[in-house]
Phi, psi and omega in degrees: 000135164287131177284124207300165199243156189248118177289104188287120173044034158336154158225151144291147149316138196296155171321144166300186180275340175267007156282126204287162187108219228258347195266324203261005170279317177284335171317278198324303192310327199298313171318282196257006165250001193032250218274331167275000166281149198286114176309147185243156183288090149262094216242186196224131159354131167309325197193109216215157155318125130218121163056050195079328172235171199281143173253123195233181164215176150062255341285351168277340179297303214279359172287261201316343181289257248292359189261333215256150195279156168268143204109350203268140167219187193204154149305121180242150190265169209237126166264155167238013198279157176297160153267170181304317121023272172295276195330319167321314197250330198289157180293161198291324200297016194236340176286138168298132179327343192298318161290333194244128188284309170220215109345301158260002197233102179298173187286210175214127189331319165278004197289292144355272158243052198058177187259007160272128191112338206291215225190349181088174188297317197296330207265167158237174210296322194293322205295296165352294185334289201276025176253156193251064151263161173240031186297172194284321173309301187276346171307315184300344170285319188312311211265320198275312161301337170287305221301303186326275203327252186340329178290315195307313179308336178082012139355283214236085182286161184300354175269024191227262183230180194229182170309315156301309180293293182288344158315274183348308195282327193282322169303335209239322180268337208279348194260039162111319200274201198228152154255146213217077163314324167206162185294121165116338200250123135244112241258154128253189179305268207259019182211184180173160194235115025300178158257021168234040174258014188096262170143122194291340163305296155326337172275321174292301194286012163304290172272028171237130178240000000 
């Protein structure tokens, strides 16, 4: 296992924009100084409702909300992706081709995402699906084969995660090691370090409802 690493001069984010003081000054400048006034940081909740489907962000947006005062917000682009779960039970024919071996068959997980770390020549994505293991590994394959899923489907925009961010994460939690959303947030399987920054399962299922 890789040791987890101690994040050197972490900060919280600064007073909201509805706080009196140094935040609502810099508001006034922004207003009113137009290009030379100093920009201000906003960021949001990981994971909020509109119109059915998730306002996801990020993954350096969603590191940082939880560091950040409430009330504070940012434009987010809106995710729809599945959870493992609906991929699990849906007819195959609702999957991207992209995936699928055949007609009846899904590809097979190293085929995908590589053989280190893998599942072997044989199991394949669905089988991932359908394992009632709960280990800290295969949840995470399970949420990582939902997320592949969800980019193909055009799900999940690419300005949220693209195909390489989830290889990275599957490469990086299943040996141990961390995904690392901004300089300083380190991701494991179920955990992270700050430790109230989430955590890359908690982040998949962010763009999933």
């Amino acid at each position: 296992m890789t040791s987890k690493p101690v994040p050197q001069g972490s900060k919280a984010a600064g007073p909201g924009l509805g706080a009196r003081g140094p935040a609502s000054l810099a508001r006034r400048r922004l207003l009113h100084g137009g290009l030379s006034a100093a920009p201000v940081l906003m960021v949001s909740a990981p994971r909020s409702v509109m119109a059915g489907d998730i306002a996801c962000t990020t993954g350096s947006a969603y590191a940082m909300s939880s560091l950040a005062p409430s009330g504070a917000r940012v434009s987010q682009p809106v995710c729809s992706g599945h959870v493992p779960e609906y991929w699990r039970s849906c007819s195959l024919s609702y999957w991207p081709g992209t995936c699928l071996q055949n007609t009846t068959s899904t590809k097979k997980f190293d085929e995908v995402f590589g053989t280190a770390n893998g599942y072997g020549a044989s199991v394949r994505l669905l089988d991932v699906l359908n394992s009632s293991s709960a280990t800290d590994k295969d949840k995470l394959a399970k949420y990582v084969v939902a997320a592949l899923l969800n980019v193909r489907k055009g799900k999940t925009p690419a300005v949220v995660m693209s195909e390489s961010t989830v290889r990275e994460i599957w490469t990086k939690c299943s040996a141990g090691s961390y995904y690392e959303p901004t300089a300083g947030v380190f991701w494991y399987s179920g955990t992270s370090m700050p430790t109230n920054s989430g955590g890359v399962v908690a982040w998949l299922k962010s763009t999933m409802s």
